[in-house]
C-alpha positions, 0 to 999 in steps of 0.5 A, a space after each residue: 492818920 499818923 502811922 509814926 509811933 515812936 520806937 520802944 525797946 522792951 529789954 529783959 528785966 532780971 527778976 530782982 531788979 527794979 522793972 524801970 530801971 532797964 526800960 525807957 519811958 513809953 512816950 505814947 499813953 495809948 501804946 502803954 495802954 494797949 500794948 502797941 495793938 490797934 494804937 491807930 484806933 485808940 489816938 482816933 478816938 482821943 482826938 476825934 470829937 466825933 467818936 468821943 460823941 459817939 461813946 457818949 450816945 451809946 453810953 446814953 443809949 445802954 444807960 437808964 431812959 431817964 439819964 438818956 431823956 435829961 442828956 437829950 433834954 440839956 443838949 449833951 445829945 441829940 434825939 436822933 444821934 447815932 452809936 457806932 451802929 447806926 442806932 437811934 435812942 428810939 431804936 434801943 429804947 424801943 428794944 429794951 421796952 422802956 414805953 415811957 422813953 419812947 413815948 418821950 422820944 416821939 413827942 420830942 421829934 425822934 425819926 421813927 423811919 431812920 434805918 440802920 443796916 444789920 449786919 451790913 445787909 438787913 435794913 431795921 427800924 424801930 418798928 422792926 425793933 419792936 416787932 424783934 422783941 415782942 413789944 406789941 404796945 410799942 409796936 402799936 405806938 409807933 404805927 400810929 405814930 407813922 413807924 414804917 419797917 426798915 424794908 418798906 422804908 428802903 422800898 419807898 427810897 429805891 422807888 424815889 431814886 427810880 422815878 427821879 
């Protein structure tokens, strides 16, 4: 990563002059916009098309279920992409309790034993997203749809790695 951000002198400016005419220009938008703090962050996330996907899946994931079906649908995302959490559609559609995007996201191949690690230590599932909430319909949904909770799915994968 870049650490050379230009120098930019901020002088004093009297009251009754104009606020440009003892500045010089800022060559860095990203400076601009966040006042020097966490520059390195804000041109990352300008160049990295990577985490410009991310916004773009976690915008789907907290928009309405049918903007995030037809993105999925028009290959803008993927069924199983993750936001900035490890979350999958099927995780936060499970949580906010849209039954028919969930449905959907099933019937499309959504991993319904994809584990994203809460608060770095907790491993969580759909499943557990929907016994979280309450959602005892969904819940349903996903265990005949083979849904395991995010503890027995890292259970099963320390066992694999044991036995190889």
């Amino acid at each position: 990563m870049n650490h050379n951000i230009p120098n930019i002198t901020v002088v004093p400016v009297d009251e009754t002059e104009d606020a440009g005419a003892n500045h010089e220009p800022i060559e860095n938008q990203a400076v601009a916009e966040l006042g020097g703090v966490g520059v390195d962050a804000a041109i990352e996330s300008r160049t990295n098309p990577h985490i410009e996907h991310m916004k773009k899946v976690e915008r789907a994931f907290f928009g309405s279920p049918d903007d995030l079906i037809k993105q999925i649908d028009e290959g803008e995302i993927g069924v199983n992409d993750v936001d900035f959490e490890d979350r999958t559609a099927v995780m936060m559609m499970t949580a906010r309790g849209h039954a028919e995007a969930v449905e959907w996201l099933v019937a499309h191949g959504a991993d319904l034993n994809h584990i994203n690690m809460y608060q770095g230590r907790i491993p969580m599932s759909a499943l557990d997203a929907a016994r979280q909430t309450n959602r005892k319909a969904l819940e349903q949904l996903l265990l005949d749809n083979g849904a395991k909770s995010g503890r027995e799915i890292q259970a099963e994968r320390l066992a694999e790695g044991q036995s190889q």
